[in-house]
C-alpha positions as CSV (number, residue, x, y, z in Angstrom):
1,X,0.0,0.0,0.0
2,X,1.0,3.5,-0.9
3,X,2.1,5.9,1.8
4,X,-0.9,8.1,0.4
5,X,-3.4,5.5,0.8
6,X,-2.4,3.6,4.0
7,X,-4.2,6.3,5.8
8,X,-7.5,5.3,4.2
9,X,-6.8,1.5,5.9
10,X,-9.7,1.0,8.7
11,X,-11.0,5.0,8.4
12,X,-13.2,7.4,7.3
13,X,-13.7,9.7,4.8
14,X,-16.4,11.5,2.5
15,X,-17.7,11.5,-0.9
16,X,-17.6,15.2,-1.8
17,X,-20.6,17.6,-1.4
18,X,-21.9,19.2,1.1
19,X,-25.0,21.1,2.1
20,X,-25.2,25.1,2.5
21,X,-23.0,27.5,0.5
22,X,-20.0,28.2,2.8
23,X,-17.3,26.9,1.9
24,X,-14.7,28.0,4.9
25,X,-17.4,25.8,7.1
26,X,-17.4,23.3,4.9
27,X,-13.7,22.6,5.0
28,X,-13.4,23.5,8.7
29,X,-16.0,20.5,9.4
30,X,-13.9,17.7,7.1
31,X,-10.3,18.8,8.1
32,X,-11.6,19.2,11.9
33,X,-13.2,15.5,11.3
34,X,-11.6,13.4,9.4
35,X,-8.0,11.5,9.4
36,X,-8.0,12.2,5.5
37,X,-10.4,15.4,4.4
38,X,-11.5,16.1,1.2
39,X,-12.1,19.2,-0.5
40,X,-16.1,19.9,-0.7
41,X,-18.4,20.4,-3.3
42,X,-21.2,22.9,-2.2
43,X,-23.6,22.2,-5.5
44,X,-26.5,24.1,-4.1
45,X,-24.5,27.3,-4.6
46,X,-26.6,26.4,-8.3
47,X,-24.7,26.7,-11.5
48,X,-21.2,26.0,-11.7
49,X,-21.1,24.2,-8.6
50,X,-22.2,21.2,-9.5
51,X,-20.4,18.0,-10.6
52,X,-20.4,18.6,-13.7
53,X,-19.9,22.3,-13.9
54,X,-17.1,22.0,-11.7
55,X,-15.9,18.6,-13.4
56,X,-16.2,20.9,-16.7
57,X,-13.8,23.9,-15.6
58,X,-11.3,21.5,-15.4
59,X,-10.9,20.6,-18.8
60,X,-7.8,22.5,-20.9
61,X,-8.4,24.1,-24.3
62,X,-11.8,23.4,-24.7
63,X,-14.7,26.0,-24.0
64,X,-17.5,26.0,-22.3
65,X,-20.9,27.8,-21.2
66,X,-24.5,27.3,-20.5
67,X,-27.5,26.3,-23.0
68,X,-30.4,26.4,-22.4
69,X,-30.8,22.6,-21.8
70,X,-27.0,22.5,-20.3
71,X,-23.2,22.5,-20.2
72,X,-21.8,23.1,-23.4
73,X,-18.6,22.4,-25.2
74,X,-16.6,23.8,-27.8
75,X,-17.8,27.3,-27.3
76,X,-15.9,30.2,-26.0
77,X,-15.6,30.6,-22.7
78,X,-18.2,32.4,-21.0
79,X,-20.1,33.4,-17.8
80,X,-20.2,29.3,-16.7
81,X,-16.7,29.1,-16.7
82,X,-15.9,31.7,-15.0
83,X,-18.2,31.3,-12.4
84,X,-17.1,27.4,-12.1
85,X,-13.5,29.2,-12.0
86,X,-14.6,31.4,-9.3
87,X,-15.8,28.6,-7.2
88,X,-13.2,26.8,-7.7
89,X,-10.8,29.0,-6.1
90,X,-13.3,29.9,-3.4
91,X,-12.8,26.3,-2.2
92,X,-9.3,25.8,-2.8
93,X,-8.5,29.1,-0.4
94,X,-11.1,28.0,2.2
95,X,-9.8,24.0,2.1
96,X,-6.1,25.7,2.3
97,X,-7.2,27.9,5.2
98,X,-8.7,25.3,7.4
99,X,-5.4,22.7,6.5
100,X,-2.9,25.5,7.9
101,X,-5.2,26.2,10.8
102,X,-5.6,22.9,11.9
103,X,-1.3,23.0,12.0
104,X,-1.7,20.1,9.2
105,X,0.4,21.9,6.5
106,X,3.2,20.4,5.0
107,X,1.9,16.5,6.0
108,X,-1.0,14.1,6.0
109,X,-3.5,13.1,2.9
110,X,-5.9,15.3,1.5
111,X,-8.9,13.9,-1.1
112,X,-10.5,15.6,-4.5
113,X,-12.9,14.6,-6.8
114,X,-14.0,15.1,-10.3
115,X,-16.5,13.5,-12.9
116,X,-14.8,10.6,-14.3
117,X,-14.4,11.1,-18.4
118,X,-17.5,8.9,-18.6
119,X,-20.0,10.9,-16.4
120,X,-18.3,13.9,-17.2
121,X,-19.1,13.4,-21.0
122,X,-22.9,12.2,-20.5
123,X,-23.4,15.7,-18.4
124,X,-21.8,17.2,-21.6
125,X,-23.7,19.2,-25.2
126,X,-21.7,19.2,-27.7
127,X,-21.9,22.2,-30.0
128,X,-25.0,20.8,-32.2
129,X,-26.7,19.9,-29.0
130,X,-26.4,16.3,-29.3
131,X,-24.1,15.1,-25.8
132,X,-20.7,13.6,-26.0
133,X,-20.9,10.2,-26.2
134,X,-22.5,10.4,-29.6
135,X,-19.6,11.6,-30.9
136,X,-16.7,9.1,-30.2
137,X,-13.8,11.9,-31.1
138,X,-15.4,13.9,-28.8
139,X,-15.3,11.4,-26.2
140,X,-11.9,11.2,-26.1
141,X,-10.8,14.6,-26.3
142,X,-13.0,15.3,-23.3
143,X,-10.7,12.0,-21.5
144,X,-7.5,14.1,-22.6
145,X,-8.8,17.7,-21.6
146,X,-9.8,16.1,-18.6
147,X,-6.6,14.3,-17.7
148,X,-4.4,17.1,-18.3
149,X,-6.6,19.3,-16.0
150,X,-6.6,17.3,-13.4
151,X,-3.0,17.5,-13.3
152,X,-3.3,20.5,-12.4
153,X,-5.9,20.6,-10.2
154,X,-3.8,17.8,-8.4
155,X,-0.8,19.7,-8.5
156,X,-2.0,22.8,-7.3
157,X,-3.6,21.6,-4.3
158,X,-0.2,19.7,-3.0
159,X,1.3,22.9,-3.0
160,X,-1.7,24.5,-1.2
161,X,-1.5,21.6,1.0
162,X,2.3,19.9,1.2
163,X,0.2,17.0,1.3
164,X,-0.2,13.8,-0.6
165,X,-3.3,13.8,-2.9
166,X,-5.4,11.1,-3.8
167,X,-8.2,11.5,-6.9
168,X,-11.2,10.0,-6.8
169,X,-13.1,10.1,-10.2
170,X,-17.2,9.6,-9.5
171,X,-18.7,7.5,-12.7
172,X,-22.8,7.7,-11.2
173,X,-23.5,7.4,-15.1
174,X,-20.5,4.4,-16.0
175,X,-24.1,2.1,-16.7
176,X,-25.8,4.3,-18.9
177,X,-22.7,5.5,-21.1
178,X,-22.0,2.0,-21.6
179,X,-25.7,0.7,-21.9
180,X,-26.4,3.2,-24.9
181,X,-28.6,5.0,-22.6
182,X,-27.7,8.4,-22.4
183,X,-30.7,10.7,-23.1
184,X,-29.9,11.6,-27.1
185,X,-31.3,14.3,-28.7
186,X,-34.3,12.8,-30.1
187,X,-35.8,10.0,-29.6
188,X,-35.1,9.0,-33.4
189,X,-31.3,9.3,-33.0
190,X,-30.0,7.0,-30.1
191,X,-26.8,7.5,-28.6
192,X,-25.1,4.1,-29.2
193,X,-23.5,2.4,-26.2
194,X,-19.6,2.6,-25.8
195,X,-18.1,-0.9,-25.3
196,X,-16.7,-1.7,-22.1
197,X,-13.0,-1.5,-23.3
198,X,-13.0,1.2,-25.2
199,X,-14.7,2.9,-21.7
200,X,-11.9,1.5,-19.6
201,X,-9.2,3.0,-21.7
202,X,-10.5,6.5,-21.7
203,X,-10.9,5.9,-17.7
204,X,-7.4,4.4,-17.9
205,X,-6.4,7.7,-19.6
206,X,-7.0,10.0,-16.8
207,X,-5.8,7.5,-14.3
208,X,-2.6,7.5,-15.9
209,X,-2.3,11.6,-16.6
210,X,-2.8,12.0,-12.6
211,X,0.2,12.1,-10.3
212,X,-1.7,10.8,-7.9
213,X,-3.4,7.5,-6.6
214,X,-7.2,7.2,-8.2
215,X,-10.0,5.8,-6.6
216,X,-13.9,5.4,-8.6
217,X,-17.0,6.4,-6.9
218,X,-18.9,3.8,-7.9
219,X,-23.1,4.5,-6.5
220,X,-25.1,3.8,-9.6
221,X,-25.7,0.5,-11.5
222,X,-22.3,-1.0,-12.0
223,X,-20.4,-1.8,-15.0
224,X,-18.1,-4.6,-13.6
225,X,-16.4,-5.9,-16.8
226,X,-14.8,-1.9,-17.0
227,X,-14.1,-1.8,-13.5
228,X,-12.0,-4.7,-13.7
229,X,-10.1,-3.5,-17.1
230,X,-9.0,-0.1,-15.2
231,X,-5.9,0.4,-13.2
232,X,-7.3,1.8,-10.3
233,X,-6.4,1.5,-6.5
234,X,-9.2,0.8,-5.3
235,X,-13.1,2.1,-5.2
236,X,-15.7,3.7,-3.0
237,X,-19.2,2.0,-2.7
238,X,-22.4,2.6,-1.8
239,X,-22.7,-1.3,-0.6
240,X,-26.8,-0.8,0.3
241,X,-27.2,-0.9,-3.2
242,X,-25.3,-4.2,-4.0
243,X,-27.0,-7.3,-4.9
244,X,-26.2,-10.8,-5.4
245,X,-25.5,-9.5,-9.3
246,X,-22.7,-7.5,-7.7
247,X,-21.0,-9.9,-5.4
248,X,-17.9,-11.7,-8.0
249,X,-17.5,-8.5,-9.1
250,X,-17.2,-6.8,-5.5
251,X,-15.2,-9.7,-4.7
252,X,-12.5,-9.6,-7.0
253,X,-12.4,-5.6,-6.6
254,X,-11.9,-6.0,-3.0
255,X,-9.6,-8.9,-3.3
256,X,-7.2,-6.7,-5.2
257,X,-7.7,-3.0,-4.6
258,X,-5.8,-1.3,-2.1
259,X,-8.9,0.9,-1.2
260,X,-12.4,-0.6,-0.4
261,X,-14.9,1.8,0.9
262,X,-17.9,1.0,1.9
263,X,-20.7,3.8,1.8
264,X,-22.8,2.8,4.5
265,X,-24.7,5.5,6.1
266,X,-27.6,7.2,4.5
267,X,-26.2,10.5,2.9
268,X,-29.9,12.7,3.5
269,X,-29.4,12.8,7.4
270,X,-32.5,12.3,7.9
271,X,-33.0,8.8,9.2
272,X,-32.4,7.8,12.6
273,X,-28.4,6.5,12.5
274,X,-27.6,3.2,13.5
275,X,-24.0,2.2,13.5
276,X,-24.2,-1.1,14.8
277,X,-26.7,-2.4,12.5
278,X,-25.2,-0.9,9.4
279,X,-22.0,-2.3,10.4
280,X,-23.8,-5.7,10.6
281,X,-25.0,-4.8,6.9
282,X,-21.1,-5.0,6.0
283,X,-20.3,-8.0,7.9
284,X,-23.0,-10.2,5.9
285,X,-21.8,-8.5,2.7
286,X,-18.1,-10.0,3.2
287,X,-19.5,-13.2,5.0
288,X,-22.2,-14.3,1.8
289,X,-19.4,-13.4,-0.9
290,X,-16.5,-15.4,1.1
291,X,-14.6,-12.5,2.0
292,X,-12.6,-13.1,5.1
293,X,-13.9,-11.0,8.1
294,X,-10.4,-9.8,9.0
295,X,-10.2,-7.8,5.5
296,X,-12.7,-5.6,7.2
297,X,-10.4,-4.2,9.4
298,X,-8.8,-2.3,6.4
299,X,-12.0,-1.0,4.7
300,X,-13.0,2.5,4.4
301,X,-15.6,3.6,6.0
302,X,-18.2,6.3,3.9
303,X,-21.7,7.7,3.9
304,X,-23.6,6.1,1.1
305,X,-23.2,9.1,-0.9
306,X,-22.7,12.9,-1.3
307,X,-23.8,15.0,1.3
308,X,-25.8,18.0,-0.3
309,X,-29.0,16.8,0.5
310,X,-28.2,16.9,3.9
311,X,-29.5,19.4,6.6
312,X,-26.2,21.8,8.1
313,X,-26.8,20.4,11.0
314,X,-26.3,16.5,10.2
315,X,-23.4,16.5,8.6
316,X,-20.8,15.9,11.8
317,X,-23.0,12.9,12.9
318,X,-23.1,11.4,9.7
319,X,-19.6,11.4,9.6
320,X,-19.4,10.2,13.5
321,X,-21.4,7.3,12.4
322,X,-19.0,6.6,9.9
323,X,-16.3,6.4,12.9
324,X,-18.4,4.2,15.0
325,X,-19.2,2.1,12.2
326,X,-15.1,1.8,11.4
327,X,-14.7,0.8,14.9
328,X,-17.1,-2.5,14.4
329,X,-16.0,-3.3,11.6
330,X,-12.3,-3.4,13.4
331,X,-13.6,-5.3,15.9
332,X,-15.6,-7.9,13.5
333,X,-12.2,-8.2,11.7
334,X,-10.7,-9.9,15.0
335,X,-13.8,-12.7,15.6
């Protein structure tokens, strides 16, 4: 295991967004929290602060603004971009604030995130209207754009930080590029599906561009025969939505990643939390796929999924159930 990622062994961390629209709170609450924070996403700041939008300012030497139906490419810059820019920089001050208050500058791990090329090019019009995928080219410019900006996204924050970065590249929409379900234009001109090599290479692209370790944020349907084709260390899960479908693939991902995290608790706050019996919920997982109970104690403890949908107010005891539930699982790992 990497010096970056052994910090990840048998913690906690996050997915990404957050509720509200400060960022200097948001990054106060994840560096005062968590072992390895991770720069927030605040999407309900509304347009440019989404996945996508963000995802989208990231990419090098290719425009982009706002349609009426969406993001954009291969436009001039306009007010999107530099409102996803301005954002941007908003939370890279505010991350780098609470880091050097904390006294955690110059050491530890810090986390990002970013559409992976996939997601990031089904969120994406191209010029005529129709979204990337339909347009193979396309497809893999937006891989390259996107590699090379994250770069220096990565970059930039380890000089923020003086810390080690890891990358994690969310693919929510991995099933529908792949599946040929993308919403096309019209109904009349389908957006064929892209075959699960040819998705693993542009994935393998970006993983490869990064100076970095990568990890996927897998939450939606999975496509298991890419997963296994990409050269990642490892993936975060949101397990409560794993079926028997998903257990060889789960398997051999948590057989041979470094990094297995388990998105347990419910990412809306609004449920009453219950560490022990969603650690159980983990336990079974490993014990009906044959996974040895004492690989729990290196798993990676996550809510299920982002947390913008959150109340303020929830967001510390969602993580604190995420500690609690890390402390089971430890425990479990010794029986």
């Amino acid at each position: 295991m990497s010096e970056a990622l052994a910090p990840l062994a048998g913690s906690v961390t996050g997915i990404g967004s957050h509720p509200g629209t400060d960022p200097r709170e948001a990054s106060a609450t994840v560096v005062g929290e968590l072992s390895v924070p991770y720069l927030p996403e605040l999407p309900n700041r509304g347009l440019g602060a989404d996945m996508i939008g963000r995802s989208a300012g990231m990419l090098v030497g290719i425009g982009v603004d706002v349609s009426t139906t969406g993001y954009r490419i291969g436009v001039p810059d306009g007010r999107a971009a530099r409102l996803i820019d301005d954002y941007l920089q908003r939370d890279l001050d505010a991350f780098e604030e609470a880091y050097e208050v904390a006294g955690r500058r110059g050491s530890g791990v810090v986390k990002t995130q970013a559409a992976g090329p996939l997601t990031l090019a089904a969120g994406l019009e191209l010029p005529n209207g129709h979204r990337v995928p339909r347009d193979r080219g396309a497809l893999r410019d937006i891989a390259d754009s996107l590699a090379e900006g994250l770069a220096h996204h990565v970059a930039d924050l380890r000089r923020r930080c003086g810390a080690e970065v890891i990358v994690q590249l969310d693919e929510p929409s991995m099933s529908a590029v792949v599946g040929g379900t993308v919403p096309a234009l019209t109904r009349l001109d389908p957006i064929r599906g892209v075959p699960a090599p040819e998705a693993a290479e542009l994935l393998a692209r970006v993983c490869a561009a990064v100076d970095a370790p990568v990890l996927l944020h897998l939450c939606g349907p999975i496509e298991w025969d890419v997963v296994r084709r990409v050269p990642i260390d490892g993936a975060l899960l949101d397990v409560t939505r794993l079926g028997v479908a998903d257990y060889e693939g789960f398997g051999t991902l948590a057989e041979a990643s470094t990094v297995v995290g388990l998105g347990l608790v419910p990412a809306t706050g609004t449920q009453r939390l219950d560490p022990e019996s969603l650690a159980r919920m983990a336990i079974r997982l490993y014990d009906e796929i044959g996974l040895p109970r004492r690989a729990l104690a290196g798993a990676t403890v996550t809510p299920e999924c982002g947390l913008s949908g959150a109340p303020d107010d929830r967001v510390r005891p969602i993580l604190g159930a995420c500690k609690t539930i890390a402390g089971v699982l430890g425990e479990a790992s010794e029986e």
